[in-house]
C-alpha positions as CSV (number, residue, x, y, z in Angstrom):
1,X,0.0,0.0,0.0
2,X,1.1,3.3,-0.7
3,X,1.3,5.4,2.7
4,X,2.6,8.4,3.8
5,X,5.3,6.0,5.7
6,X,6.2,3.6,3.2
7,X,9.6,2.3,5.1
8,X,8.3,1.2,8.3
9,X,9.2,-2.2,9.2
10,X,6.9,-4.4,10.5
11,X,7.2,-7.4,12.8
12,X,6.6,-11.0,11.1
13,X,3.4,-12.4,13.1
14,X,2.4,-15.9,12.2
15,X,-1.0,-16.1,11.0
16,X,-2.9,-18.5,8.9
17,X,-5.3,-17.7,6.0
18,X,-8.0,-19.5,4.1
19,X,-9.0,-16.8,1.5
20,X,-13.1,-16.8,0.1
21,X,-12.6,-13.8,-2.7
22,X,-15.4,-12.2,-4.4
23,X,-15.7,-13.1,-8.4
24,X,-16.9,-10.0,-10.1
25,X,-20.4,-11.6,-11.1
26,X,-20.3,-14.9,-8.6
27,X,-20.1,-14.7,-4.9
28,X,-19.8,-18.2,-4.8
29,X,-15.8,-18.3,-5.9
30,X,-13.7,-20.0,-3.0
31,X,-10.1,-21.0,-2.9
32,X,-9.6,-24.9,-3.4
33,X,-7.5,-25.3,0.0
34,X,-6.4,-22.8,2.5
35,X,-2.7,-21.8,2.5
36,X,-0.5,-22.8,5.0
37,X,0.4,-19.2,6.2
38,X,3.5,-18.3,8.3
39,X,4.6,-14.9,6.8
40,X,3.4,-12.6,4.5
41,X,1.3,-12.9,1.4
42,X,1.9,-11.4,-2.0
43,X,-1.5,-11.1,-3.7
44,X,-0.9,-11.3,-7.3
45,X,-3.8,-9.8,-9.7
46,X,-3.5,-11.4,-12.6
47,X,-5.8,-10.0,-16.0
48,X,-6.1,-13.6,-17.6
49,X,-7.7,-12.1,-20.8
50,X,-10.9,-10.1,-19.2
51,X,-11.7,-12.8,-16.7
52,X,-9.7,-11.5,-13.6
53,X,-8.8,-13.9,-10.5
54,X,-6.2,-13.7,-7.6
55,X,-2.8,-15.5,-7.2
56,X,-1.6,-16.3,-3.7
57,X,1.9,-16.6,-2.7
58,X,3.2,-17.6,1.0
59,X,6.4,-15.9,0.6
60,X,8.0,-18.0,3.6
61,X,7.0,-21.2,2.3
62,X,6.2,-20.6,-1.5
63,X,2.8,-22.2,-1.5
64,X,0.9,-20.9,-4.1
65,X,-3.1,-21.0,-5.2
66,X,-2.6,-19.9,-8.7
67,X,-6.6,-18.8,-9.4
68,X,-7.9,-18.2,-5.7
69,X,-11.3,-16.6,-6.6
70,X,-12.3,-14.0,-9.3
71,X,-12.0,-10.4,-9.6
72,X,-12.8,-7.6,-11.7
73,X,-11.7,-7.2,-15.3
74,X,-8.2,-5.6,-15.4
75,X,-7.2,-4.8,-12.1
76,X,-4.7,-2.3,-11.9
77,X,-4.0,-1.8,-8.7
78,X,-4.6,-3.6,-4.8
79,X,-4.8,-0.7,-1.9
80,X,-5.0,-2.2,1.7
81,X,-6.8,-0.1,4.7
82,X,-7.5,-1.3,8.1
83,X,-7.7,-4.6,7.2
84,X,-9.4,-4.5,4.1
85,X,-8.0,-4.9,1.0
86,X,-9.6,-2.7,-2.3
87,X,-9.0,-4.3,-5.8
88,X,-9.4,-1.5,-8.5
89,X,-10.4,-2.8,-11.4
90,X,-10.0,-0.3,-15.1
91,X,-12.2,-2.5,-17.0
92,X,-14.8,-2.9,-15.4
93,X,-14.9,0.4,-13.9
94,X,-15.7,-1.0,-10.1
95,X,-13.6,-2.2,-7.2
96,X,-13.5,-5.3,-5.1
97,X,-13.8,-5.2,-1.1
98,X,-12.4,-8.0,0.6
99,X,-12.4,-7.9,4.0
100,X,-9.6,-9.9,6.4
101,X,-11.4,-11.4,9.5
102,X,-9.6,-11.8,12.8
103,X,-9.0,-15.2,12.0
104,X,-7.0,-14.0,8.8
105,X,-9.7,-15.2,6.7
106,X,-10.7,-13.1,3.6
107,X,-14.1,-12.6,2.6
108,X,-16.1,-10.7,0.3
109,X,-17.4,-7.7,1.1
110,X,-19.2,-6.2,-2.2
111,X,-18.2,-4.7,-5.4
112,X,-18.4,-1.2,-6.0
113,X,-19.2,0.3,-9.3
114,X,-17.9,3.4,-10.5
115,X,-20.1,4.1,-13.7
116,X,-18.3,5.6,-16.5
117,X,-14.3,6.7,-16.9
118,X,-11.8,4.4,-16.4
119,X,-10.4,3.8,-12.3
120,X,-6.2,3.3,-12.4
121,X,-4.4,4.0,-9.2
122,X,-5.3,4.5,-5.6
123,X,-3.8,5.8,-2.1
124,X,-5.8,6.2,0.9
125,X,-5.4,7.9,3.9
126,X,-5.3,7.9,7.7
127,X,-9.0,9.3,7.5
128,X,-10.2,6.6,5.1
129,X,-10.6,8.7,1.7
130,X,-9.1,6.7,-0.8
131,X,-7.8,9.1,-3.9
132,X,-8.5,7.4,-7.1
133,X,-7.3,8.4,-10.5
134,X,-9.9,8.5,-13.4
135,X,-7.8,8.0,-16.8
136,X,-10.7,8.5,-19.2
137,X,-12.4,11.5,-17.0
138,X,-9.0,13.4,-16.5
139,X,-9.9,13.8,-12.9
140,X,-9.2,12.0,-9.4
141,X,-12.2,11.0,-7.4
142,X,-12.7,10.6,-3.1
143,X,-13.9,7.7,-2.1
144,X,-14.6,7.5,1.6
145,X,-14.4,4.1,2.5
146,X,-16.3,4.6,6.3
147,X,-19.2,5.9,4.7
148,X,-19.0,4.2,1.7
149,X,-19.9,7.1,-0.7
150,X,-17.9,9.1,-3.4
151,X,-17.1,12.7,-1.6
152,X,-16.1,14.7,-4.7
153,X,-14.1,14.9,-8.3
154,X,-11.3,16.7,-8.6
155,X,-9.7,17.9,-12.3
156,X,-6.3,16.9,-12.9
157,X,-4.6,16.8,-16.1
158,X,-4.3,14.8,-19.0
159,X,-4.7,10.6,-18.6
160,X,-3.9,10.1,-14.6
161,X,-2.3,7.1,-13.8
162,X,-0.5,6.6,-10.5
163,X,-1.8,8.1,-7.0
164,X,0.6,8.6,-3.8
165,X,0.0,10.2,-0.7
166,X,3.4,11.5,1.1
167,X,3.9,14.5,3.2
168,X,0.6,14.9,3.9
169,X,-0.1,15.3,0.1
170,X,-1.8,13.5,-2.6
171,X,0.4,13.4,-5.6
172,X,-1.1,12.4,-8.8
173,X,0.7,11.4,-12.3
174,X,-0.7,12.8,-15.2
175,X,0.2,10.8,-18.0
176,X,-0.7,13.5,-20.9
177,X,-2.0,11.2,-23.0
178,X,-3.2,12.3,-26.3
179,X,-4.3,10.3,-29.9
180,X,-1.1,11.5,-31.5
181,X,1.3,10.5,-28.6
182,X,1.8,12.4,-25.3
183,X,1.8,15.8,-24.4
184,X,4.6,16.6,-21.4
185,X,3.6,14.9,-17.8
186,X,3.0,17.1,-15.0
187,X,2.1,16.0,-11.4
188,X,-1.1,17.5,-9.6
189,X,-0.7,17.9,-5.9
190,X,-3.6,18.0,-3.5
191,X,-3.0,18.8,0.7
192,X,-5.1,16.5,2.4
193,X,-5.8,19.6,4.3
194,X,-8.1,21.1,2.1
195,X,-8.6,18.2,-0.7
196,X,-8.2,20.8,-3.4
197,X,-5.6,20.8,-6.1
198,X,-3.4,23.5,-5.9
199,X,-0.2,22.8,-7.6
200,X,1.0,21.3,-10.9
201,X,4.3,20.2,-11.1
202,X,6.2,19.8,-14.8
203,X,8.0,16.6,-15.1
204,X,9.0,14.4,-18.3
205,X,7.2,12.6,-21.1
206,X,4.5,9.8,-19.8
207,X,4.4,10.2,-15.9
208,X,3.2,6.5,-15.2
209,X,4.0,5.3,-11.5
210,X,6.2,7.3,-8.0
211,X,7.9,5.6,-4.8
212,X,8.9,7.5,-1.7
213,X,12.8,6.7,-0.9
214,X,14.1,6.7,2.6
215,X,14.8,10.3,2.7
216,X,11.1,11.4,1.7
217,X,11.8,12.3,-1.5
218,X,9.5,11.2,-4.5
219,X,10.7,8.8,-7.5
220,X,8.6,9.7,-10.7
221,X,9.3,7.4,-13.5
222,X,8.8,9.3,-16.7
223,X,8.6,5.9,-19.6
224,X,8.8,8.1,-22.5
225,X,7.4,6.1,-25.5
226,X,8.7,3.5,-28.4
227,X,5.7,3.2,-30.5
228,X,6.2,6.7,-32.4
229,X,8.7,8.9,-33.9
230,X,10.4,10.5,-32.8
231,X,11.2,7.9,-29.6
232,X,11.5,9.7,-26.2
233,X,14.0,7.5,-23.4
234,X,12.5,6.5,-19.9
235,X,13.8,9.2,-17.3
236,X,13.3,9.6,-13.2
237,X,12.3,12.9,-11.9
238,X,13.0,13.4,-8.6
239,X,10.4,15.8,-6.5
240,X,11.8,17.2,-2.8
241,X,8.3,17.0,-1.4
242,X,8.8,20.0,1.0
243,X,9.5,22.1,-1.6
244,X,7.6,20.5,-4.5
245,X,9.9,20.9,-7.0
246,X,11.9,18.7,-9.2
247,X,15.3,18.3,-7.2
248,X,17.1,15.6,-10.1
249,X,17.0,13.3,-12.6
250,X,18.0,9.7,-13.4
251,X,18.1,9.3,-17.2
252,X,17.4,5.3,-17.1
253,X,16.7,5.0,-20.6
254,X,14.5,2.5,-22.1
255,X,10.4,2.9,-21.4
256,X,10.4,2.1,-17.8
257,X,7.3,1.1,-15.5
258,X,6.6,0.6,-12.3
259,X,9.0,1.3,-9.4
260,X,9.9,-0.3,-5.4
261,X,12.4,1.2,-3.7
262,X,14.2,-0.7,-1.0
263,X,14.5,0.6,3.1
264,X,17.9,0.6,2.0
265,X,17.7,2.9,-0.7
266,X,17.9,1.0,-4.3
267,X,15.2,1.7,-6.9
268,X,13.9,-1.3,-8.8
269,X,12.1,-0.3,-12.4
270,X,10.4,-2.7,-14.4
271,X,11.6,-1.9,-18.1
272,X,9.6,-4.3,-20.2
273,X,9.2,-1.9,-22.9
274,X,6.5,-4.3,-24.7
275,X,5.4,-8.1,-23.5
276,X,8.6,-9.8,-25.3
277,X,11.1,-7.4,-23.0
278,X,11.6,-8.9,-19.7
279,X,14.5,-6.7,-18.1
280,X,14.6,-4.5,-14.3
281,X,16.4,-1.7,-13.7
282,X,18.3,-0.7,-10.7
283,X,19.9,2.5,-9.3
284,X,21.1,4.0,-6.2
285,X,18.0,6.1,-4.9
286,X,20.2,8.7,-2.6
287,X,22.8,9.4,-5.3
288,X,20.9,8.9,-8.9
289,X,23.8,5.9,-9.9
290,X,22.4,3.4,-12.4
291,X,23.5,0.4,-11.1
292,X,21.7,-2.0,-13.5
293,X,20.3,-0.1,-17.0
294,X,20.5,-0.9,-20.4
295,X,23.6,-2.4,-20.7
296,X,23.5,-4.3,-18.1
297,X,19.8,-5.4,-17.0
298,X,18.5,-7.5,-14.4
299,X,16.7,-10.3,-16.8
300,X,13.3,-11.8,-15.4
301,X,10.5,-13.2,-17.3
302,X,8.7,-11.3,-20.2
303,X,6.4,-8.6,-19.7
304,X,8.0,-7.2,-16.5
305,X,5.1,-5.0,-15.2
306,X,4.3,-5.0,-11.6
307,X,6.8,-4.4,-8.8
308,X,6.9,-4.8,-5.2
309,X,9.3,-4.1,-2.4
310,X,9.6,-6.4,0.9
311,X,10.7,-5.0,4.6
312,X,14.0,-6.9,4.3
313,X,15.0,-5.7,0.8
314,X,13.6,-8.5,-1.3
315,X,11.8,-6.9,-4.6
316,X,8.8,-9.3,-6.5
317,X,8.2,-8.8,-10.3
318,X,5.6,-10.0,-12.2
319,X,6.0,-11.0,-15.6
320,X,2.4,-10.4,-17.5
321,X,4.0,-13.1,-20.5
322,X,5.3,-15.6,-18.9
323,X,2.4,-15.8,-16.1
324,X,5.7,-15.6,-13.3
325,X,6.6,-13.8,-10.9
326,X,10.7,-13.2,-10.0
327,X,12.2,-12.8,-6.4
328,X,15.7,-10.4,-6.8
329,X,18.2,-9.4,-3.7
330,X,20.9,-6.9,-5.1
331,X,21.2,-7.7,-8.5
332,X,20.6,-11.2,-8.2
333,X,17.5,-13.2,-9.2
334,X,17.3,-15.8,-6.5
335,X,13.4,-17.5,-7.3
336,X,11.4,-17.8,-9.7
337,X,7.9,-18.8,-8.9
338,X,5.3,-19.5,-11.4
339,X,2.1,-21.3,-11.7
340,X,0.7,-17.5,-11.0
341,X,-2.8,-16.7,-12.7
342,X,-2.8,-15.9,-16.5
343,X,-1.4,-12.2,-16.9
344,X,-0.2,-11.0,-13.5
345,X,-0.6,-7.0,-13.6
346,X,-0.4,-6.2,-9.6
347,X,1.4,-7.2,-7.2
348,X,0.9,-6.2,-3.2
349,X,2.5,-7.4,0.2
350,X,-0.3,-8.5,2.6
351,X,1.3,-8.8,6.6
352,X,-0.6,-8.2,9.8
């Protein structure tokens, strides 16, 4: 989950989970056998072609259900509050609520539907309004998830994509999407004082996701495109988020995606470029050193999408072609774990 403290590190409680997930048009869905929990789980959202289910992965043990229950169509991104966890789904224009039980069970909750646009990214906050970017509507809207209503929508700019909420401040990329290509990517910022927008911020071509390194600074990763002339390389803009403005720059190259950065400071970027690339990227996130780029990639499975970042430094990628997801320390790849649903697109780090 994206919080305003994204490095804290939380104990390892044992726990066990049997998991009953809500199918976006059967309530009946239930996993085939309970895991046998002793960690955390990664909760894999995988699109398998429009009919969207969960993968779940133990990460102590590496048991695996590979289709737990459905979900909606195209999930794009799993925010966590309180014990719930909130699937948003772009396709189908709703969101899954999954509650976790005492007894770390999941269970369905309901679905909530959204109408028209097209939901992407979400980050909530200590009060329970969960920002949501609207791609299709150019606008973020406020769920509040106590009272179950939709508070307000807010313009942004061009295409949103990824929401964070750091500094007591709801960042928002705006992709700047357009038919011929993309316009230049700015950042909306909204205080969770007043819930307004009342900055823009200019960044690079194709704002797509942000992570918060150790020292509170924002990561935006700029992917730049391949598809039309002329070609624009992936860059990082780096935002110091007291002064909201960009401090520096990481040209990465490539058309990077999404990004984890480490308690210990190293920024993972997925750089799959299309679903036959399957590379990551890897700089120091204090000093802007590119550690692993172009030249010299980190090589997982194809379609390197989703990324994820564990308390101890491990980083999970999921591989959207080769239905896989990858387990890297450093530079190395030490797992690989398949037998994930079809399509994984969303990764997220469950842990009580």
């Amino acid at each position: 989950m994206k919080t305003i403290n994204s490095f804290r590190i939380a104990a390892n409680l044992l726990v066990s989970l049997s998991i009953l997930l809500l199918a976006s048009c059967d309530t009946s869905t239930t996993n085939p056998a309970p895991l046998p929990v002793e960690g955390p789980i990664l909760l894999v959202a995988n699109h398998a072609d429009g009919a969207g289910n969960m993968s779940l992965i133990e990460l102590e043990s590496g048991a695996i259900i590979s289709e737990a229950a459905g979900i909606g169509i195209y999930s794009n991104d799993i925010v966590e509050f309180e014990d719930q966890i909130y699937v948003i789904n772009s396709g189908s224009n709703d969101m899954n609520v999954l509650n976790i039980l005492e007894n770390n069970t999941l269970e369905a909750d309901t679905v909530i539907t959204f109408g028209s646009g097209n939901p992407m990214n979400g980050a909530v906050a200590d009060n329970g309004y969960l920002y949501i970017s609207n791609k299709d509507d150019n606008n973020v809207f406020i769920y509040d998830i106590r009272r179950s209503r939709i508070l307000a929508y807010l313009p942004v700019g061009k295409s949103p994509a990824d929401v964070i909420i750091t500094n007591d401040k709801v960042y928002v990329c705006n992709t700047g999407a357009v038919v011929s290509g993309f316009v230049s990517g700015t950042l909306s910022l909204i205080p969770l004082s007043t819930g307004l927008v009342d900055t823009t911020i200019s960044v690079g071509f194709n704002p797509q996701y942000m992570a918060i390194d150790p020292n509170g600074r924002l990561h935006v990763v700029c992917s730049g495109y391949d598809w039309i002339s002329p070609h624009v390389d992936g860059e990082i803009h780096i935002i110091n988020t007291d002064a909201d403005t960009v401090e520096s720059f990481v040209y990465i190259g490539g058309q990077p995606r999404e990004i984890a950065i480490t308690y210990d400071g190293f920024a993972y970027v997925t750089a799959s470029g299309s679903v036959d690339q399957g590379f990551v990227y890897r700089y120091n996130a204090f000093t802007g050193e590119i550690l692993n780029g172009q030249d010299n990639p980190i090589e997982v499975g194809m379609g390197a999408y989703s990324i994820v970042a564990d308390v101890d430094g491990a980083v999970y990628v999921g591989c959207f072609s080769d239905d896989s997801v990858y387990k890297i320390y450093g530079e190395d790849v030490v797992d690989i774990i398949y037998n994930v649903g079809d399509q994984p697109a969303t990764l997220h780090i469950y842990r009580r």
